[in-house]
VEXKEDO-100297 format. One record per residue: residue in one letter; x, y, z of N, C-alpha, C in turn. Coordinates in steps of 0.001 Angstrom, whole numbers, m for minus. Layout:
+------+---------+---------+---------+---------+---------+---------+---------+---------+---------+
! palo !    n_c1 !    n_c2 !    n_c3 !   ca_c1 !   ca_c2 !   ca_c3 !    c_c1 !    c_c2 !    c_c3 !
+------+---------+---------+---------+---------+---------+---------+---------+---------+---------+
!    A !       X !       Y !       Z !       X !       Y !       Z !       X !       Y !       Z !
...
+------+---------+---------+---------+---------+---------+---------+---------+---------+---------+
//
This chain:
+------+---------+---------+---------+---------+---------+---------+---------+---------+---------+
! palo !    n_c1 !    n_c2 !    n_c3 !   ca_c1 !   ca_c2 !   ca_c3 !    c_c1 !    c_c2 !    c_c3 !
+------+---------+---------+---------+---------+---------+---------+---------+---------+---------+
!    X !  m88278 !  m90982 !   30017 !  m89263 !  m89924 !   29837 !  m90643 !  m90487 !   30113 !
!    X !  m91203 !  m89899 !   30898 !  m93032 !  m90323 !   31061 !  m93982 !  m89766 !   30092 !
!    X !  m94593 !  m90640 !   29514 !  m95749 !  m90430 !   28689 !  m97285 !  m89734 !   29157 !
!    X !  m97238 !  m88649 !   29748 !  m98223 !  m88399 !   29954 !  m98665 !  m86997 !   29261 !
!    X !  m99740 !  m86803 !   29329 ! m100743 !  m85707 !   28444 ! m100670 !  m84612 !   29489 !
!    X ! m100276 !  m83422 !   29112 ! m100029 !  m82516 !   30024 ! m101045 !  m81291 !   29392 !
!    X ! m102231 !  m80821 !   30113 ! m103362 !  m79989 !   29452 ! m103201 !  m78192 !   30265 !
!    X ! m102802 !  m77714 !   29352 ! m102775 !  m76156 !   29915 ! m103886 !  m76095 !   29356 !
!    X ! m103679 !  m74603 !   29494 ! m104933 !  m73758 !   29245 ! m105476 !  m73966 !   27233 !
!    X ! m106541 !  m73323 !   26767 ! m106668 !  m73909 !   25703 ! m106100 !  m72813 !   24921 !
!    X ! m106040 !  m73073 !   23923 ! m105248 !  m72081 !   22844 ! m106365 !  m71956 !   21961 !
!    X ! m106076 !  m70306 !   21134 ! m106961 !  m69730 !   20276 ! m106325 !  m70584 !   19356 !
!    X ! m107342 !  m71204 !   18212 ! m107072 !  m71356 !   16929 ! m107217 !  m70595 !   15766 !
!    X ! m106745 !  m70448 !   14486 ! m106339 !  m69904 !   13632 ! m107847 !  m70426 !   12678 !
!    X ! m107982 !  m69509 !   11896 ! m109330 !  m69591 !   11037 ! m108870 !  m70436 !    9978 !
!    X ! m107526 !  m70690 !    9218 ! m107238 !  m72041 !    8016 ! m107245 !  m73325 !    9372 !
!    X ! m106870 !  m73141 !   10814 ! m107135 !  m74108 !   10976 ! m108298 !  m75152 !   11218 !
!    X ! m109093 !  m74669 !   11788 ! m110526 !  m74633 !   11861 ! m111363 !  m75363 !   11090 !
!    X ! m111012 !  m74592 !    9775 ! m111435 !  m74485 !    8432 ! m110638 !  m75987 !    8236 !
!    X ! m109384 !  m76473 !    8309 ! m109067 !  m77728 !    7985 ! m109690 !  m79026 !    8592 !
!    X ! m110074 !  m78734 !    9911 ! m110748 !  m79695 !   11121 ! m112310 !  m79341 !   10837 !
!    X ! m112914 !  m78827 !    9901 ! m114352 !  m78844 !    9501 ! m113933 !  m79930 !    8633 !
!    X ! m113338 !  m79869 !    7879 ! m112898 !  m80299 !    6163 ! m112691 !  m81913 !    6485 !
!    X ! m111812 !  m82006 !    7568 ! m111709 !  m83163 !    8208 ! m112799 !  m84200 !    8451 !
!    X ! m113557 !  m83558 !    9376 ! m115098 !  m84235 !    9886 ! m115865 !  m84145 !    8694 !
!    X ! m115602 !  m83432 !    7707 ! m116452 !  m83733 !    6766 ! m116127 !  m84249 !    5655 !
!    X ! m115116 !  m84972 !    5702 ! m114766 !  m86211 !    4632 ! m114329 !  m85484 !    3419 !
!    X ! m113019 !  m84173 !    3751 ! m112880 !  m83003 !    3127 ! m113491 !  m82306 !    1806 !
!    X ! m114259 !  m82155 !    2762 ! m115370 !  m81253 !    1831 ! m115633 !  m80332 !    2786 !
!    X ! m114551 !  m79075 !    2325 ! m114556 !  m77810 !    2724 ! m115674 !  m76576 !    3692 !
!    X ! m115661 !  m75923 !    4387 ! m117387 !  m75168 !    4499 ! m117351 !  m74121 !    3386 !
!    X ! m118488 !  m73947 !    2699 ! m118721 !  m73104 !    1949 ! m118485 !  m71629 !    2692 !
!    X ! m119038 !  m71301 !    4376 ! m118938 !  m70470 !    5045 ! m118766 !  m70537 !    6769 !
!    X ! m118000 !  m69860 !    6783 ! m117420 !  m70047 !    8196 ! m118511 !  m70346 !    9464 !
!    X ! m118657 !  m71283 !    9944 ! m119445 !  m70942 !   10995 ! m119436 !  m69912 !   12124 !
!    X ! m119971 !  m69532 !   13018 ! m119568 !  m68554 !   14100 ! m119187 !  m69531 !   15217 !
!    X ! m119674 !  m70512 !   15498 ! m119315 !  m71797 !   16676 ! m119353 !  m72800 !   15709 !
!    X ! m118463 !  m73883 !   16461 ! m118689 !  m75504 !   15837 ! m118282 !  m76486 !   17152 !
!    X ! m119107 !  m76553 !   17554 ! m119117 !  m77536 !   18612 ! m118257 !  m79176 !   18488 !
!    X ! m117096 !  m79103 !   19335 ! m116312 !  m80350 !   18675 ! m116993 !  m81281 !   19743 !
!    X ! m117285 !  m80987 !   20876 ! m117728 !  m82315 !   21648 ! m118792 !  m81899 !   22516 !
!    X ! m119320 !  m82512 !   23410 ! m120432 !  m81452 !   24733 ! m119808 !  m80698 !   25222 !
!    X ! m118733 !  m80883 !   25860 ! m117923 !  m79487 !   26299 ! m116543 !  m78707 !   25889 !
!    X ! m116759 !  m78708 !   24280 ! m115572 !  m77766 !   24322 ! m116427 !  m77257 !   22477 !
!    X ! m116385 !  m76107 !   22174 ! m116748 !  m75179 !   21767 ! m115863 !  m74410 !   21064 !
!    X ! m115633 !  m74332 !   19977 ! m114806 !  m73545 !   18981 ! m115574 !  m72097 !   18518 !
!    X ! m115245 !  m70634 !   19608 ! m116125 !  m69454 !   18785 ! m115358 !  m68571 !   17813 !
!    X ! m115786 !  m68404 !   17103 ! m115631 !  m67348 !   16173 ! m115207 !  m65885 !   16903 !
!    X ! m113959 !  m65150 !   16772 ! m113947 !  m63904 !   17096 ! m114583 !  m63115 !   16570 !
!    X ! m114650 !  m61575 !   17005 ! m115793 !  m60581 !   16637 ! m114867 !  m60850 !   15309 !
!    X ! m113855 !  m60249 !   15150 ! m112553 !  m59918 !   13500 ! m112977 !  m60880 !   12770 !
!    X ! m113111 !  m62193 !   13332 ! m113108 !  m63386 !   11957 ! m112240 !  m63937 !   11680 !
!    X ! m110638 !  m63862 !   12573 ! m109562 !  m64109 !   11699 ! m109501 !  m65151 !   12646 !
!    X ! m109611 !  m65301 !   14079 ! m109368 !  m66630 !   14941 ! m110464 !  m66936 !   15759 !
!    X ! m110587 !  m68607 !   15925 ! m111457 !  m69049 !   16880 ! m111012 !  m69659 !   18148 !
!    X ! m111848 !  m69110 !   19588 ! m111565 !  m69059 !   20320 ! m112059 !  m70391 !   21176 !
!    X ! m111679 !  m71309 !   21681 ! m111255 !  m72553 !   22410 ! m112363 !  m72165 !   23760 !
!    X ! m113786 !  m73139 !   24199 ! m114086 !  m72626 !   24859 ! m114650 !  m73746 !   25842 !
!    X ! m114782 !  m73614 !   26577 ! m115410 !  m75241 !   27747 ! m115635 !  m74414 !   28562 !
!    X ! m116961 !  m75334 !   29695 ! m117519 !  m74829 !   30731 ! m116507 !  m74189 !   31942 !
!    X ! m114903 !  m74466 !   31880 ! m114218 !  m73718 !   33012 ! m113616 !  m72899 !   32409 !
!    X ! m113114 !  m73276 !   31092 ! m112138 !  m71772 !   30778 ! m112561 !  m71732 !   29145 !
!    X ! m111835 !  m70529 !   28571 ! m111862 !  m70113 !   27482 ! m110119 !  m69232 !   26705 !
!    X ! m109936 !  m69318 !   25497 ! m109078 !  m68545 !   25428 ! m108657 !  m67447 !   24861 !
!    X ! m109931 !  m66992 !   25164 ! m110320 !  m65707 !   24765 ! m109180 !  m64417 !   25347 !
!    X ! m109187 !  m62918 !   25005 ! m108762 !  m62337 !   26082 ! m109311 !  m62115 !   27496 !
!    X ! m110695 !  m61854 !   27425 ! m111109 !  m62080 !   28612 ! m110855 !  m62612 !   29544 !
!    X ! m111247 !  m63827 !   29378 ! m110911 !  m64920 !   30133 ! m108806 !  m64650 !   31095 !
!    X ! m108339 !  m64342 !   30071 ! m106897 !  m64031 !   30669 ! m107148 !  m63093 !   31671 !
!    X ! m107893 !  m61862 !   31213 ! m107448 !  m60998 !   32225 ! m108551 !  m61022 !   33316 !
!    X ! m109735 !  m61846 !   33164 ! m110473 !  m62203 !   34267 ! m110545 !  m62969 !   34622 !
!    X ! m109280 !  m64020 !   35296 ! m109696 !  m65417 !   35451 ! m110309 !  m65205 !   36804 !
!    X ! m110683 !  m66939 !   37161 ! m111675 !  m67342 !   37863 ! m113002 !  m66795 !   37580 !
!    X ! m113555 !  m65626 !   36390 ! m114843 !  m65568 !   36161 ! m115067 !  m65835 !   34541 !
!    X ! m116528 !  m66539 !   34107 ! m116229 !  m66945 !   33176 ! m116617 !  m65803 !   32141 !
!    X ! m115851 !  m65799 !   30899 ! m116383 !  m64970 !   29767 ! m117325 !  m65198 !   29353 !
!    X ! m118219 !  m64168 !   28031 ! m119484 !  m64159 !   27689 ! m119509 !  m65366 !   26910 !
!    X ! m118089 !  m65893 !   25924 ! m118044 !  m66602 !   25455 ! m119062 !  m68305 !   26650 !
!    X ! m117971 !  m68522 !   27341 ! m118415 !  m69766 !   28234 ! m120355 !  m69340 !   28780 !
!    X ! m120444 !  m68276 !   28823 ! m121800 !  m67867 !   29533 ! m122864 !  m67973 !   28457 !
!    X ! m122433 !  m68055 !   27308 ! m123331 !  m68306 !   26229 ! m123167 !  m69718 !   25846 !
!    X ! m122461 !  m70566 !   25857 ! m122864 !  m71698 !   25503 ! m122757 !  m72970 !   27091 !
!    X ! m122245 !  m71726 !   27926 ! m122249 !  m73705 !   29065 ! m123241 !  m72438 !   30060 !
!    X ! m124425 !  m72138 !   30182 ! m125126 !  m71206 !   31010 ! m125340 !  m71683 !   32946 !
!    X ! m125282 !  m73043 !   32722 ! m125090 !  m74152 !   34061 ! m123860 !  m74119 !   34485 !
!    X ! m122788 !  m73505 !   33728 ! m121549 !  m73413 !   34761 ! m120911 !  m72343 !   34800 !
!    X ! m121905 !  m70986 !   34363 ! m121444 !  m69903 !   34824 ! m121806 !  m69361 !   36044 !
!    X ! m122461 !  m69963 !   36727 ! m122941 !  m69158 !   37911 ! m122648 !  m70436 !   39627 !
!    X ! m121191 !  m70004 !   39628 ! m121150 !  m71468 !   41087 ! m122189 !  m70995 !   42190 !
!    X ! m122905 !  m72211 !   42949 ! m123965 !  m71989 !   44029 ! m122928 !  m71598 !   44639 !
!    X ! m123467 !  m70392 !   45277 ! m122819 !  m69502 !   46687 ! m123057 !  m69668 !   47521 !
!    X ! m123277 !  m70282 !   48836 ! m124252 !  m69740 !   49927 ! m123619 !  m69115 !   50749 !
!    X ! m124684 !  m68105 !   51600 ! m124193 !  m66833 !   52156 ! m122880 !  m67788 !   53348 !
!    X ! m121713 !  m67389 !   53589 ! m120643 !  m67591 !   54283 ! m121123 !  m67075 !   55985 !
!    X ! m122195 !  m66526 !   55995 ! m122790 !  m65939 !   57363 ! m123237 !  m66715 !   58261 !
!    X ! m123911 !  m67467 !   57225 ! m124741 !  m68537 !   57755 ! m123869 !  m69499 !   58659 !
!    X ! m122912 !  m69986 !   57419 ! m122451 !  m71389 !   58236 ! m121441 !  m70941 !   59253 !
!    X ! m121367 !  m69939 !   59822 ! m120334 !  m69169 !   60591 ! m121224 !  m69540 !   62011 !
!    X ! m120434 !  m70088 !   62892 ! m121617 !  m70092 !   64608 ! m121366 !  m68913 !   65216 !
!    X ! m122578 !  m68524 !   65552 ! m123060 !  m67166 !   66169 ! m122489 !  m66475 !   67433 !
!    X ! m121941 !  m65149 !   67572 ! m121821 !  m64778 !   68453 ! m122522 !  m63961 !   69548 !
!    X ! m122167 !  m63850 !   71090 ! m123644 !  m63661 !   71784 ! m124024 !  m61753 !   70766 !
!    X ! m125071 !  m61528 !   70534 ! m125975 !  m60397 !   70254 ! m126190 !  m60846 !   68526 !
!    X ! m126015 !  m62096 !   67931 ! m126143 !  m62249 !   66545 ! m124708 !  m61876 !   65695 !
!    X ! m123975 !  m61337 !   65917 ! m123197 !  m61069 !   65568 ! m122069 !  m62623 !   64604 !
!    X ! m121434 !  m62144 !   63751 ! m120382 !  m63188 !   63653 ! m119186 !  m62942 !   63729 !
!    X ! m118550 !  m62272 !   64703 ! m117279 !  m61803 !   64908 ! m117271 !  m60529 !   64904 !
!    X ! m116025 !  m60297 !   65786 ! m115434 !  m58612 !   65509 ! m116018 !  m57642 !   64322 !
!    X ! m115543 !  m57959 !   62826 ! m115814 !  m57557 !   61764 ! m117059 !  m57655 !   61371 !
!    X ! m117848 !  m56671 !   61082 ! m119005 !  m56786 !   60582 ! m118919 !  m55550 !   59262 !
!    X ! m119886 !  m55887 !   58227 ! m119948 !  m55037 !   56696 ! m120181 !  m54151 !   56977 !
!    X ! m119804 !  m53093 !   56437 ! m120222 !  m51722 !   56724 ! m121365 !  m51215 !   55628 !
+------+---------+---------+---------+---------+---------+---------+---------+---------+---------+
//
């Protein structure tokens, strides 16, 4: 069997769990009150659901939110509120780097 770390997507956590991994880092001594985020490292982000009952797993590429499921490849409000530098990939226009055809054109197809 090979020992390696195999990383899917992140999973929502459960609010006792949370609540145990505060308790943890804090030399168990409980939170008096739930935070809404708790930042475990620079990029990964524990949010609070709107309900309160689970927290949602969040880093600058994904989240495991519902959103995020049913919109992948764009990021949720979750990721857009705390990583704001990696919600928006540089685009540049695809027109450009296309070589020109004679009247300006870039091919057959043009936008309507």
């Amino acid at each position: 069997m090979l020992n390696k770390l195999v990383v899917a997507s992140p999973v929502t956590q459960s609010r006792e769990a949370v609540e145990q991994l505060i308790a943890y880092f804090n030399h168990d001594k409980a939170p008096e009150e739930m935070p809404d985020f708790y930042r475990l490292k620079g990029e990964m982000v524990l949010v609070r659901s709107k309900k309160g009952d689970v927290y949602y797993v969040t880093s600058p590429k994904t989240c495991s939110c519902p959103s995020a499921i049913y919109n992948p490849g764009r990021p949720c409000k979750h990721s857009l509120r705390f990583f704001p530098s990696a919600a928006k990939p540089e685009q540049g226009d695809i027109r450009a780097t296309l070589p020109g055809w004679p009247g300006g054109h870039n091919g057959p197809v043009e936008a309507i």
